[in-house]
N, C-alpha and C positions, 0 to 999 in steps of 0.2 A: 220301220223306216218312215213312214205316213204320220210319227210324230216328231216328227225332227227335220228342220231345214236347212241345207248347206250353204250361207250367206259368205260370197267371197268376191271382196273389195279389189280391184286390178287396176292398176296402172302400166301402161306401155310395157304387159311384161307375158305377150301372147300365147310367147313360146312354154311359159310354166303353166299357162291356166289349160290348154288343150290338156296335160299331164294329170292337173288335177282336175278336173270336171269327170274325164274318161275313169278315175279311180273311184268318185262316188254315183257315176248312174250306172257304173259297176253292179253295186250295190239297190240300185233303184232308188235312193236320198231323191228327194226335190230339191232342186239347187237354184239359187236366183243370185245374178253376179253383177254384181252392179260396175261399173268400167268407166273410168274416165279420162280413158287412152285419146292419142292424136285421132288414130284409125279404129276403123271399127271391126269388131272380133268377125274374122270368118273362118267358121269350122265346122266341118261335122255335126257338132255335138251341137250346134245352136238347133238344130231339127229337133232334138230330143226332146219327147213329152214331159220327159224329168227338169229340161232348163227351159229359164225362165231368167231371157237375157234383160239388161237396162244402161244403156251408153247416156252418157251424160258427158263429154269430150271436155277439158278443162286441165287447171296447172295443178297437178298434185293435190295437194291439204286443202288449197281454196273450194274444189268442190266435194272433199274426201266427207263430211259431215249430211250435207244433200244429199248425197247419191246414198249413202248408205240409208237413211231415213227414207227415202224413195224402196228400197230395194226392201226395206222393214216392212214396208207397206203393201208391198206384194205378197206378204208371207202367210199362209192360212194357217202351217202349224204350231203347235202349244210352246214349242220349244223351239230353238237358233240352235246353230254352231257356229260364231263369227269362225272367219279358216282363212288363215293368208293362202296368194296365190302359189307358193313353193309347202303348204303343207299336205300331210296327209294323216288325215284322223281316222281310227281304228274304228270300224263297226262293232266290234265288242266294246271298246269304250264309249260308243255314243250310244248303243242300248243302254250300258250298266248304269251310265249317268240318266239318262232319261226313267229309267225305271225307279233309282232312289230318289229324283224327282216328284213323281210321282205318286211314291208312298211317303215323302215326307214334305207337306206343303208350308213347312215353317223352313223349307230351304230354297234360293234362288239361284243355285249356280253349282255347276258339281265338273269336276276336273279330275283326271287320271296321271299318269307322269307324262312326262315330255320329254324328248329325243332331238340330238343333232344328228345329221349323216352326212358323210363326202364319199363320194362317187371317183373308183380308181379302177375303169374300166366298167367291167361288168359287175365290179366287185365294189361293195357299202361296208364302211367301218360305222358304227352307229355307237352312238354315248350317251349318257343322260344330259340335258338341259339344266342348269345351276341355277334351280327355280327351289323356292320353299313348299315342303312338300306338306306344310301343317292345314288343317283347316282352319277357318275361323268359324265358331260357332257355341262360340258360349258367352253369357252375358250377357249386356245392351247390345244392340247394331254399333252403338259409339266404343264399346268396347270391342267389336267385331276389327272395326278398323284401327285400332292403335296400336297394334303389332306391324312388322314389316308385310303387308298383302300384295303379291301379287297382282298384277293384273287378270283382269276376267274376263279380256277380249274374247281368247282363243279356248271356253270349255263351253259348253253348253249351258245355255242362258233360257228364264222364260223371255217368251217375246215380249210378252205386254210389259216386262224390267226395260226391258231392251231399247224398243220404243221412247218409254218415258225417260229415260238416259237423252237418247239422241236428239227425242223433241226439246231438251232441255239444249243440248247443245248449242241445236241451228237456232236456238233465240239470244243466242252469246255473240261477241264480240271480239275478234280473233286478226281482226287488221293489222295493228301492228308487230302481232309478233303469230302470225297463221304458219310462217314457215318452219315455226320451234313448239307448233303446238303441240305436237304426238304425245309427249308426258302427261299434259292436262288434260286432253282427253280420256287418256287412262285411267287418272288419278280422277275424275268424277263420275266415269262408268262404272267402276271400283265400290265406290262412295253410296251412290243411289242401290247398284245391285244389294251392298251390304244392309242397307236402308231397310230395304224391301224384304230381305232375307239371310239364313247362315249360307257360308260359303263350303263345299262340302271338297276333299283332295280324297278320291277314292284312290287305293291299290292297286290299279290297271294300268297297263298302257293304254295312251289315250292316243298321242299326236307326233310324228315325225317331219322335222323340219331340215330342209338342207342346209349345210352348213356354206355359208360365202365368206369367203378368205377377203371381201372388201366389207369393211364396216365402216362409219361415220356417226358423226356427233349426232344427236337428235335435234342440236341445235344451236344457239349460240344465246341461252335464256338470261343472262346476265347482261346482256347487252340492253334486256325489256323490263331491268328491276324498279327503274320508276315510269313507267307503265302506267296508267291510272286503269288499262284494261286488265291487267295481270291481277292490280288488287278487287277489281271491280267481276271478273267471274268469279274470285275465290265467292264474293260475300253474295251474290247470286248464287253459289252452289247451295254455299249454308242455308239460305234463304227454302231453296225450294226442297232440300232433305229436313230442314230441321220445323216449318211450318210453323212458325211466332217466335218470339225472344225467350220464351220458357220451356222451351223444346230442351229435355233430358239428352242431355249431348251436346249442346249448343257449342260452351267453353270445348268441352275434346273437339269439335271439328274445326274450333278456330287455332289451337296450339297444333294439327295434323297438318291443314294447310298451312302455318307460319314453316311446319317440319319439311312437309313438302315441296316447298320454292327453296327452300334452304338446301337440300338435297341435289334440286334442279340445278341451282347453283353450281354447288361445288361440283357437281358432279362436268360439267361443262367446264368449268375451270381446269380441271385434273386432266384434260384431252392433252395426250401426248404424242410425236410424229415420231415416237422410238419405232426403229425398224423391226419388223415380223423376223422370226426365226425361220422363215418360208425364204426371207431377202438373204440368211446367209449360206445359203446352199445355191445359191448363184452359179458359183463357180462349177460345179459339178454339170455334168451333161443332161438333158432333160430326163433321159428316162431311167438315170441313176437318182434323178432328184424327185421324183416321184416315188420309186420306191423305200427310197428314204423317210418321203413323206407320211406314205403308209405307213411303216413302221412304226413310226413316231405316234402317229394318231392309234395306231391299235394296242399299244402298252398304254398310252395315256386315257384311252377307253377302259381297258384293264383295271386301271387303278382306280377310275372313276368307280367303276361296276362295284369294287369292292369297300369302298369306303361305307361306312355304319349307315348312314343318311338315303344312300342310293342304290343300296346291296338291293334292296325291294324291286327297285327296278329291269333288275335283271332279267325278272318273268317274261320278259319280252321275247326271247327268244325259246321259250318253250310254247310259244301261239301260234295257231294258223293262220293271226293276221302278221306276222312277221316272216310266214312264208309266201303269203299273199305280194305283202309289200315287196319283197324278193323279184319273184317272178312279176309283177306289175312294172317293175325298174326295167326288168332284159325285155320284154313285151316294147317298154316305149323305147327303147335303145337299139333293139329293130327295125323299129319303122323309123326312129330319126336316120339311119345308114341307108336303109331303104328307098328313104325320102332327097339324101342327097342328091347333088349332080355329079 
């Protein structure tokens, strides 16, 4: 646990970070959480010799690159978990990945599967995450990223990757389109970790995430395509991964980013306001419409579980972390009824 730090980024959402803090000093993790809510965190858990609070108060994304570089910089060990504030990472998967770390220093980044879960009482339907579950790790770094990669926010990062990522960010320029930035961000943590290193997808469960029935665009990026700042971090990205104009890689990372806005693009274009399958059970009484819901979600878990690609993932429920995570859920759903008026 003394090699690994729980790094988790909060915005005005207090009620899930009490949830997750209490499940990793669980485990004794060092957590540093960096916050840049209206209000500031009060709980319990800021006493803890394990946190290692940081409020930086601010709009969303305008301070979301800061504070986290702040929060980098408190971290004394070898390795991260970046962790949204609704996740929960598996202590077998943050050893497994830290130990193949470890023995393999030509790798910078090591990930397990990943999980949705919705809460229907006391009861979790849980499913795999429709993430790629390949590594990348053969070839040049330029060849690392020319496949469809994931992002590397959420597995286990070295720090000093981690850093060098972020110190590159806050010297970018993100004004005119800061509130569509979350993609590019991604897509240069991505970029630099692959740089630096292979990408490892181990066979474990790693992270469970809850699922929100509200989703939204990441942004509206086609509104910023002549931008002179959109093209102007791309070629700052290349700049500081590829270090002179004869950097081996050069041409692949300029045809990745031309790939990559073009994705951002369409993929923002394609937003459609078609109604959820949740809005046609309307009609139905609430707690006939619930257990409808469940139902629906626990075949379509089913089918997940069994498809070729995410059969693997299953093992999740033959672990003591997925009875942990169990009993960790009715633990907080205790005291939230507890805590009512």
């Amino acid at each position: 646990m003394g090699e690994c730090t729980i790094l988790i980024p909060t915005h005005n959402r207090h009620h899930f970070l009490d949830r997750c803090v209490m499940w990793f000093i669980d485990k004794q993790y060092p957590v540093v959480i960096a916050d840049s809510s209206a209000q500031e965190w009060v709980s319990e858990y800021r006493s803890s010799r394990y946190v290692t609070y940081l409020w930086e108060p601010g709009a969303g994304f305008q301070t979301y690159i800061s504070k986290v570089k702040k929060a980098l910089d408190a971290v004394s060990t070898k390795y991260v978990n970046l962790c949204a504030d609704d996740d929960f990472v598996t202590h077998d998967g943050i050893q497994t990945c830290v130990e193949y770390l470890n023995q393999h220093d030509d790798y910078s980044f090591a990930q397990g599967h990943s999980y949705l879960f919705q809460s229907f009482g006391e009861r979790q339907v849980l499913w795999p995450m429709l993430y790629n579950l390949n590594s990348a790790d053969g070839g040049t770094w330029a060849a690392r990223m020319a496949p469809d990669t994931d992002t590397v926010y959420y597995g286990v990062n070295r720090a000093d990757g981690l850093r060098d990522a972020f110190g590159f960010l806050c010297k970018q320029e993100f004004g005119k389109f800061i509130d569509h930035a979350a993609g590019f961000f991604d897509f240069a943590i991505t970029a630099i970790t692959a740089r630096r290193g292979k990408l490892r997808r181990l066979p474990i469960p790693f992270s469970i995430r809850e699922y929100s029935p509200i989703t939204s665009a990441v942004g509206q990026r086609y509104q910023t395509i002549a931008s002179d700042e959109v093209t102007t971090f791309y070629r700052n990205l290349i700049d500081h991964i590829c270090e002179g104009d004869q950097c081996p890689g050069r041409d692949t990372m300029l045809r990745l980013c031309a790939r990559h806005y073009a994705d951002c693009i369409l993929y923002d274009c394609s937003i459609t306001n078609s109604k959820s399958r949740k809005q046609s059970l309307k009609f139905l009484p609430s707690g006939a419409s619930l257990v409808v819901e469940e139902a629906y979600r626990r075949i379509t878990a089913a089918r997940l579980f069994l498809k070729g690609r995410y059969i693997g993932s299953a093992s999740i429920f033959r672990t003591g972390e997925y009875s942990r995570f169990k009993n960790h859920m009715k633990v907080w759903s205790d005291r939230e009824r507890a805590a009512a008026p």
